[in-house]
N, C-alpha and C positions, 0 to 999 in steps of 0.2 A: 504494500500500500504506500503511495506517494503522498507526502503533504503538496499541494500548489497554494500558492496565495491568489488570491478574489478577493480583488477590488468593492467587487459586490459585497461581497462576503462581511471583510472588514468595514465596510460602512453601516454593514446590519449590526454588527455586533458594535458598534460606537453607539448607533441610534440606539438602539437597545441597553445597553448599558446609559445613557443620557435620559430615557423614558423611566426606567427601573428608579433613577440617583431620582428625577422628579417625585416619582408617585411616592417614595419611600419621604422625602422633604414633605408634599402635601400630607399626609400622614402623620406627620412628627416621629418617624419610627430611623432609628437610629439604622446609618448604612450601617455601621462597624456592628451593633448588636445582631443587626438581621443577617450579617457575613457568617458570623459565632455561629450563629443558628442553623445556618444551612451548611454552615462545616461539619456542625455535630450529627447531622441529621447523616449527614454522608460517610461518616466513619463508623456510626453505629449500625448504617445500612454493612457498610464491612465487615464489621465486628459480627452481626448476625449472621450473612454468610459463613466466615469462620467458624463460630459455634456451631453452626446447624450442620457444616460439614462435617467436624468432628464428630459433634453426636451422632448422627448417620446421613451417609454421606445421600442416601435416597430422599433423603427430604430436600434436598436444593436441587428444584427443578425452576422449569424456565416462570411456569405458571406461578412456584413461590416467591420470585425475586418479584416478576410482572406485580402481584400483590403487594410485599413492600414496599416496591418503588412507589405505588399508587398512596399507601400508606403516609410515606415522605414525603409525598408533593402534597398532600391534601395537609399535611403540619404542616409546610413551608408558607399555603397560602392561608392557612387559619389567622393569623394575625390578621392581613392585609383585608382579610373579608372582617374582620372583628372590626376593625377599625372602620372602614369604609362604611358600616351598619352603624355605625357609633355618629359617625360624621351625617349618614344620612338622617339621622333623627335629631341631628341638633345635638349632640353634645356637647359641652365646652370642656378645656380644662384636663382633656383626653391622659395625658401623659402620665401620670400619675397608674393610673387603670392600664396602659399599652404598656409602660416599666414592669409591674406586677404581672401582667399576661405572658410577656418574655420570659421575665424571669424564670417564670412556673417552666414553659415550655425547655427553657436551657438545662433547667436541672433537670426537669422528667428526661431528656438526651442524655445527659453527663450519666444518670444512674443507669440508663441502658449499654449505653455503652459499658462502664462499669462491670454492670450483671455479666456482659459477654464474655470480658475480659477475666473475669473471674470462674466463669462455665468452662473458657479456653482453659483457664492453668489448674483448674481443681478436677473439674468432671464434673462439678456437682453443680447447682445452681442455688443462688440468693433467692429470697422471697424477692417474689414479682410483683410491683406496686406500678397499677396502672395511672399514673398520676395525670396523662391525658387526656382519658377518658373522665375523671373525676374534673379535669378544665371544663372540659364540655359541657358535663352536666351542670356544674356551677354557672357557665355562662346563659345554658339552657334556663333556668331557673331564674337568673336575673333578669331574661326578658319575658321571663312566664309573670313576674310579680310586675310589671308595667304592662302587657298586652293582656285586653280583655278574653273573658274565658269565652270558650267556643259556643257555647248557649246566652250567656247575654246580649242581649238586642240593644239595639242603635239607642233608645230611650234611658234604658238603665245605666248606660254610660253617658250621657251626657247628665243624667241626673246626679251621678255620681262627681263629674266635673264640676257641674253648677253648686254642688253642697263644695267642694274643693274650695272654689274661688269665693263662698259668701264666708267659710271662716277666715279667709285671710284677710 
């Protein structure tokens, strides 16, 4: 396989990298945090090929990595939809709540990786703490306690608003 250089090519990857530094500035979401992130995200995708090979080597097929990967990229873009839902409802003051979101997501990678790397050199494995999944539902939940329930009607929420605005 030859590398060639494309002109083409490298003007997509500038524009693209130039789109990326934007949306990441609109956002307030740090390049340098969101680099960490999709670093970890990619050495822990490593890491668990590693482990799975060891443990048996029939379990990495193409259709288990296709799944991880899928895995990785739906973390990768979970901030950026987090935030974007954030922004689209008026939130102010974001940063605070996107710092905490990362955060969660960095360690939940660090520990995984971790786990694998501990799988690799013992055999054995750590207690598995889904701490992603536990983001999720926490986020779930936050927009379950501001979005009206799937049976009240248009009346009970504005009544609910209108008692809102007369105690204040």
């Amino acid at each position: 396989m030859t590398w060639e250089f494309s002109a083409a090519g490298a003007v997509a990857s500038v524009a693209g990298g130039i789109t990326l530094a934007s949306v990441l500035e609109y956002l307030q979401l740090s390049g340098e945090v969101y680099a960490i992130f999709a670093g970890l995200l990619f050495l822990d995708f490593v890491f668990w090929i590693a482990d799975a090979y060891f443990e048996d080597k029939q379990s990495v097929t193409s259709t288990n990595a296709w799944r991880w990967i899928f895995k990785k990229f739906s973390k990768l873009i979970l901030p950026l939809v987090f935030i974007f839902v954030l922004k689209g409802v008026g939130a102010e003051d974001i940063s605070m709540l996107v710092t905490s979101v990362m955060s969660i997501l960095i360690i939940t990678e660090w520990y995984s990786i971790i786990w694998h790397i501990y799988s690799i050199n013992t055999g054995s494995h750590l207690s598995e703490i889904d701490a992603f999944s536990l983001l999720i539902e926490f986020i779930a939940n936050l927009f379950k306690q501001k979005l009206p329930k799937k049976d009240d009607s248009l009346e009970t929420i504005k009544k609910d608003e209108q008692t809102t605005q007369d105690n204040h």
